[in-house]
N, C-alpha and C positions, 0 to 999 in steps of 0.2 A: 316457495323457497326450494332450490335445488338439493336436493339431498338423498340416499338412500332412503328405500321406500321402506318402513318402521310400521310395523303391527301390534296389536297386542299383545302379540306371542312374544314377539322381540322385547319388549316391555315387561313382560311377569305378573302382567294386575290387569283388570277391566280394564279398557279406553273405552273413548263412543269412535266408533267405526267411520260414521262421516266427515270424522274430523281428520282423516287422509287423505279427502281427494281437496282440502282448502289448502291452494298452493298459494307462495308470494314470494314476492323478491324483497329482503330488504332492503334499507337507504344505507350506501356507503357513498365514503370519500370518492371526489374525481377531482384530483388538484388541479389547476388549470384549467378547469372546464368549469361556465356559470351555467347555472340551474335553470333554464327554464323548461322545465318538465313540470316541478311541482306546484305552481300557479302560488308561490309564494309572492308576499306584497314587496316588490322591488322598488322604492321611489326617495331619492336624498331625504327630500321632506319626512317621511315617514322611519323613515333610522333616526334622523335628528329626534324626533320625537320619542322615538322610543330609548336612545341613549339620554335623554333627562332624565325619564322616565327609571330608568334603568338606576343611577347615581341615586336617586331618591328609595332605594331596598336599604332595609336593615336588616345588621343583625336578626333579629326577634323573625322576621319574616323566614330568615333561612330555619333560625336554630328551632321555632316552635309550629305546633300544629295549627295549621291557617284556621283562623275563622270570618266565614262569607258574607254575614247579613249586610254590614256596611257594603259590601259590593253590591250584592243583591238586591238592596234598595236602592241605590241607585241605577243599576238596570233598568229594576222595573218602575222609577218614575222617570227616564226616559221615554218610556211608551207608555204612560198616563195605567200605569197597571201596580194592581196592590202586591207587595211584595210574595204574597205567595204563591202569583202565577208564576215563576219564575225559580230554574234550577240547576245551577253551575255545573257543567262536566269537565272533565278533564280531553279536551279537544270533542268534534264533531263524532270520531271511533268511537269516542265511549259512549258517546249518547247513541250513536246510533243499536251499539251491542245491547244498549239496556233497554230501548225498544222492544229488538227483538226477543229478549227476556219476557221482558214485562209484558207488551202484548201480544207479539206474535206466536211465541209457546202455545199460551193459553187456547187461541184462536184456533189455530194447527195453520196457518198458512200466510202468508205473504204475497201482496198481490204489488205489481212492481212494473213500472214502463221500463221499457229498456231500448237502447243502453242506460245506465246511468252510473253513479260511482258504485265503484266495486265493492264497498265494505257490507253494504247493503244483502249482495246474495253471499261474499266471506261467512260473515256472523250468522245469516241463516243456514250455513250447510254445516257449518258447526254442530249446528243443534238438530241438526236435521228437520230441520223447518221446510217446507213443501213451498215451493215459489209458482205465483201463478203470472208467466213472466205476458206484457203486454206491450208489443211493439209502440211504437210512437212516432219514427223519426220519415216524414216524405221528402223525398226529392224533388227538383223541378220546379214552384221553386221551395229549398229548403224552409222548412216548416215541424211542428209540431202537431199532429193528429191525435184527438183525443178519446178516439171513437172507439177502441178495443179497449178502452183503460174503464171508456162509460160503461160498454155491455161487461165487463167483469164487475162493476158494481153494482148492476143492476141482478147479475145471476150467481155470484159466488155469495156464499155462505157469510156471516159478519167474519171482516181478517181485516191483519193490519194490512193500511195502503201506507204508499211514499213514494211522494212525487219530490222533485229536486226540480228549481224554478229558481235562478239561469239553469240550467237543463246542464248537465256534467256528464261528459265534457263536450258535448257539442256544442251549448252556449249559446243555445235558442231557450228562449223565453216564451212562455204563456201570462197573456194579462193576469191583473188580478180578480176581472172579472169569468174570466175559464178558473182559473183554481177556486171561485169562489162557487161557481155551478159545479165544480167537482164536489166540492163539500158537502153542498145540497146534496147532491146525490148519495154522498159517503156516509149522512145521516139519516135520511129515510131507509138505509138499505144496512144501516147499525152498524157499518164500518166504522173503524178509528184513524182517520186520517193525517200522516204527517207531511208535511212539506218539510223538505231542506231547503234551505236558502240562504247556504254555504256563501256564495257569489254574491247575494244579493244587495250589496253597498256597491256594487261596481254597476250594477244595472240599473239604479235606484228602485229599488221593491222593497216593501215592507207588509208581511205577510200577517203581521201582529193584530191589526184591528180586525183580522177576519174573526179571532178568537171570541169577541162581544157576539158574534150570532152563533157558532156551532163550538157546543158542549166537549166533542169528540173529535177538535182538531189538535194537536200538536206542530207548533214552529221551533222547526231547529236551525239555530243559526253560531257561526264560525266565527268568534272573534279572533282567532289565531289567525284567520284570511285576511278580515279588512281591516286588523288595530297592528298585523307586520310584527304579531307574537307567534308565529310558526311553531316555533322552537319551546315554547311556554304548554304549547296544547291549553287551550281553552277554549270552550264553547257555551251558550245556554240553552235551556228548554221552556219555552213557552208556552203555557197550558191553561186548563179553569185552575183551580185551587186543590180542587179533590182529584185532578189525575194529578199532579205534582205531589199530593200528598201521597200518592199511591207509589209512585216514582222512586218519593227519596228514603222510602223502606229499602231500595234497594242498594242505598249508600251510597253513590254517587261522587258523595262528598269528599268521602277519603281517600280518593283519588287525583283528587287537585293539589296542585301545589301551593304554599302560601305563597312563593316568589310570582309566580302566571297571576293569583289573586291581587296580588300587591301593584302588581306593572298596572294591569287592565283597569284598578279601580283607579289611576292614575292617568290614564291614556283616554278615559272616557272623558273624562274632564274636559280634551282641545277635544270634542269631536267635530266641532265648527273644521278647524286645522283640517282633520282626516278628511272631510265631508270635499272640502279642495281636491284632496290630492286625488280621492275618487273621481271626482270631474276630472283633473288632468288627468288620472288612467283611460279615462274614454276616449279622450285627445289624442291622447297616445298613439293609442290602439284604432284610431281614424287612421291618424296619418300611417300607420305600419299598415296599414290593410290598404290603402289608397297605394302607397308604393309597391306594394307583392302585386299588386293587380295590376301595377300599369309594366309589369316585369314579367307579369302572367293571366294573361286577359282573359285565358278561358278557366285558371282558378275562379272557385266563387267562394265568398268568406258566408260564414253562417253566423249571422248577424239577430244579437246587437253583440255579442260575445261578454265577458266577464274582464277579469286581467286577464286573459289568455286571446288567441284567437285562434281559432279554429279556419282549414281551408281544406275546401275540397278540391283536390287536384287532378280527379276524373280516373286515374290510373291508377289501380290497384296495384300495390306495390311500391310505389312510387314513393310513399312518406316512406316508408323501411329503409331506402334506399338514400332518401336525402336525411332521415335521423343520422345515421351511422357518418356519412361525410360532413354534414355539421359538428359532430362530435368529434368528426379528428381536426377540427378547424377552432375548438373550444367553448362548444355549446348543444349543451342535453335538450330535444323536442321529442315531444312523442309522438310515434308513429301510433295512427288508429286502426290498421287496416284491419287488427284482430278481430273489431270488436263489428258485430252484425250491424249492419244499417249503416258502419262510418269508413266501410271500405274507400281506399283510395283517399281518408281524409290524415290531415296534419295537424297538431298544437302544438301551438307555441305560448309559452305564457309572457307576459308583459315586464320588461323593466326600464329604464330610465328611456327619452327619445333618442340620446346619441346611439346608445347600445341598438335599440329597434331600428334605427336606421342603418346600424352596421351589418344587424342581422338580415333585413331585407337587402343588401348588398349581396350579401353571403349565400340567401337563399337565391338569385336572378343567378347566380355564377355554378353552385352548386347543381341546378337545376337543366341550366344550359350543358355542363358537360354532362352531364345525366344521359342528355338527348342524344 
């Protein structure tokens, strides 16, 4: 966040020291301008569903303190699992911050592929939690490299790991037979392993049954992404029974809302419905990738992607340059060029096909006067 730089001293009372150099921008208004920066779930189908959804809140929902179990238990017989592997947070943030609470304090260290999403090293510099950061990302052709993530769990000390699988925001994917050699690994060597798998209804992965063989993994996953409740912040945590019980000493709970409790125990219900609109995201995001490329032949998309896609455009600099003229045309993409390993690449995230086709207009025009 932009702001003058604020110290202790400026304050009058202890702070922790770390928590000045964790900078952010927050979310504001841009009227006229659509979103796709934040990989929110854009698709007719999926408002209609959640405006039912929506009509069906009560009162009671607003005016009193939620309680979960009925959600809960439907979770987790969803994924043929007893209700107490499973632990509502208030968006994928919070679970991720009580992670790093919960195991990575303890631990002193954080072991981490990167890039990946940001809240991840955010909430460890807070605490000043020590990152043991682990490249991943190869060129040529794009890919995911697991090789520095294995010799850290082969030689670091027992720490939390977290891997994100669709990979964020690049949007390369590891089978679930690699995450599930990584676990191997992240148990013989007394790591606690978590996967995010924020994305992972748009990629079809389901990271849950790995939990039947390793004691020591944690699945986190986004229903704010694939149930098009953004705006509700809700996620859960998938675990054995005794880390969830370990978990929700740290309260979790009362950070949820009952209205995000109320929609989602409602919206899981069509998941048939949503499990469509997922396919047509993919469809989507074909034909939007098939058009940028036949407009830019030596872009390459990093595939399979999520709702978003992801393109490397080889020029450094180059997404900066076409964010900023998309946005004065009425639409937010983020430039990657900041971030190591995604130099010269672009996202964009996914909404209906007329819009994606407009936008691939936009991009072959914006791009050519670029040149």
């Amino acid at each position: 966040m932009s702001m003058a730089a604020t110290t202790s001293a400026d304050l009058g009372f202890p702070t922790h020291p770390d928590a000045y150099g964790a900078t952010w921008e927050p979310r504001s208004h841009h009227p006229g301008v659509l979103n796709l920066k934040s990989c929110e779930l854009r698709h007719p189908a999926a408002d209609r569903l959640v405006a039912e959804a929506s009509r069906g809140l009560t009162v009671e929902a607003v005016r009193s303190y939620p309680v979960q179990q009925e959600l809960v238990a439907a979770l987790a017989e969803r994924e043929g699992l007893d209700p107490a592997s499973v632990l509502v947070t208030a968006g994928s943030d919070t679970a991720v911050s009580l992670l790093i609470d919960a195991f990575g304090v303890p631990a002193g260290r954080l072991v981490l592929p990167e890039p990946t999403y940001e809240a991840w090293r955010h909430y460890a510099r807070l605490r000043g939690l020590p990152v043991m950061s682990c490249q991943h990302l190869v060129r040529s052709p794009w890919r995911i490299d697991t090789g520095a993530l294995r010799t850290a769990l082969r030689t670091a000390p027992p720490s939390l790991v977290a891997v994100t699988n669709p990979a964020s925001p690049s949007g390369l994917t590891l089978s679930t037979e690699d995450v599930a050699a990584l676990a191997v690994l992240a148990d013989q060597h007394g790591h606690l392993l978590v996967v995010d798998e924020c994305y992972g209804a748009f990629a079809d992965i389901n990271h849950v049954p790995l939990l039947a063989r390793f004691p020591r993994l944690v699945v986190l996953r986004s229903y704010s992404k694939a149930f098009a409740v953004a705006g509700s912040r809700i996620a859960a945590l998938y675990a054995r029974p005794p880390v969830v019980d370990y978990l929700s000493r740290f309260r979790p709970d009362s950070t949820v809302s009952g209205c995000a409790v109320q929609l989602l125990l409602r919206l899981v219900t069509r998941e048939a419905e949503f499990a469509a609109i997922w396919r047509d995201v993919r469809g989507i995001r074909q034909r939007f990738v098939t058009a940028v490329q036949h407009a830019h032949p030596t872009w390459r998309s990093l595939d399979p992607g999520a709702n978003f896609a992801t393109f490397d455009t080889g020029i450094p600099g180059l997404p900066a340059r076409l964010a900023d003229a998309v946005y004065r045309r009425g639409y937010r993409i983020r430039s990657l060029d900041a971030l190591h390993g995604l130099e010269g690449c672009v996202r964009i995230a996914l909404a209906d096909a007329s819009t994606m086709d407009r936008v691939a207009d936009l991009l072959a025009q914006v791009a050519d006067d670029d040149r």
